[in-house]
N, C-alpha and C positions, 0 to 999 in steps of 0.2 A: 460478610461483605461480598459483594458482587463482583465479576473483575471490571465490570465499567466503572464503580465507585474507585478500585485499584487504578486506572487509569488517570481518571481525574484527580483522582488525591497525588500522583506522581507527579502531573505535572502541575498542580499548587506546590509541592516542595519543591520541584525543579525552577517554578517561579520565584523562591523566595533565594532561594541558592545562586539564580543570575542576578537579583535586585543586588544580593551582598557581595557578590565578585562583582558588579558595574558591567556587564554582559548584554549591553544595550540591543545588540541583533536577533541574541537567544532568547531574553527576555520579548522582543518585540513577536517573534515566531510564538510563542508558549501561549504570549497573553491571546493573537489569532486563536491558535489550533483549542486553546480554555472558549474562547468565545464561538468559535464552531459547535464544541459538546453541548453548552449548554444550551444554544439556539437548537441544537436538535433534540434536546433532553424535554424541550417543553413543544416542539411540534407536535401536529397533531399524527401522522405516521412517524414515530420515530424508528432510526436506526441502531444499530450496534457503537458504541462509541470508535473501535476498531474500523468499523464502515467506511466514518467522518476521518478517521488518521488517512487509510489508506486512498479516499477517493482526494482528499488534498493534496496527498504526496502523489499523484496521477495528475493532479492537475498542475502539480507546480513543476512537473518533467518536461509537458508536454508547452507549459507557459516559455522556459528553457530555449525551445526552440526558435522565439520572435524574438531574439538578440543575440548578437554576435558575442561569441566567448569572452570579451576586454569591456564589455558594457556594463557600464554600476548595475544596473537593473537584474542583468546576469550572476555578477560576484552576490547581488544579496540572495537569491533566489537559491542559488547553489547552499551557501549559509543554511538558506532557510528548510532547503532540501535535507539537509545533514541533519540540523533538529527534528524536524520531522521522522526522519530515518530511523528515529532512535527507539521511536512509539510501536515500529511496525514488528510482528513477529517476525523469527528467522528466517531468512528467502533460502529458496530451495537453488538447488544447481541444476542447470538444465542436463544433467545425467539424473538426477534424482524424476527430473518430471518428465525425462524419456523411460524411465522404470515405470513406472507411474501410467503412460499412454500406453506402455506393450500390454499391463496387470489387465489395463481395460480392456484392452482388444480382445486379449485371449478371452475374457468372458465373458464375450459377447459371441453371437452365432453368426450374424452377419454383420460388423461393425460400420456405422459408418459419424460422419465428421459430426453432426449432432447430437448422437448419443454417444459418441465418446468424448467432447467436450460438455457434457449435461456431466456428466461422471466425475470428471479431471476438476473443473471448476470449484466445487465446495473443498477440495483440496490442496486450490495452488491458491487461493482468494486471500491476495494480501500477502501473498509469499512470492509470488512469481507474475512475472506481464503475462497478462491474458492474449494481448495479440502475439505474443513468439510464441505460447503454448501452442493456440491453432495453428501456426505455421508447422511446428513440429507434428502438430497431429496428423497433417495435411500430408507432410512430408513420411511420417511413417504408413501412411494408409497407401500411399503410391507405391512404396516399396515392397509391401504386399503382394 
């Protein structure tokens, strides 16, 4: 078995598991992020199902931002965020992904913010926000 099949089969048992506790928010998040996979399982460029978790949980962060923290729209959103959260591998610590930008530096001969974000990226993807990494990258190439 695949681990995209292992994904999907989790969350059909994670679905059957909110229908029997009445978990109408988790269940409502499950059955989206179920109908994401498989609308991408049959595109014609498909992606990783991994992909479809993490670029939703990016979008529903950044959705987050168009209402004020007491807003229903917000309270569900966060909910929905937390289900989601649960699909993504382990995020890294930003000491882990400042280890991570020095490794590359050092082996590189002249580094600079594109090839060491080319480098850093297949490694934090889906573990860590893309935009603080380049900050940091940014930030440790100054200090240099």
């Amino acid at each position: 078995m695949s681990e995209n099949n292992k994904i999907i089969d989790v969350i059909n048992n994670d679905i059957k598991e909110a229908m029997k506790a009445k978990e109408k928010d988790k269940l409502q998040a499950l059955r989206y992020v179920k109908s994401m996979l498989m609308e991408n399982s049959t595109s014609k460029k498909p992606t990783s199902e991994m992909d479809v978790i993490v670029k939703h949980h990016k979008k529903l962060k950044e959705s987050l931002e168009n209402y004020p923290s007491d807003h229903p729209m917000a309270i569900q959103t966060v909910r929905e965020l937390e289900v989601v959260a649960s699909y993504l591998p382990q995020q890294l610590t930003e000491e882990e992904v400042i280890h991570l930008i020095k490794e590359i530096i050092a082996s590189e001969s002249s580094p600079q913010m594109g090839i060491v974000m080319k480098g850093l990226q297949p490694q934090i993807k889906g573990r860590f926000d893309g935009k603080l990494a380049s900050q940091l990258v940014n930030k440790i190439l100054k200090s240099n």
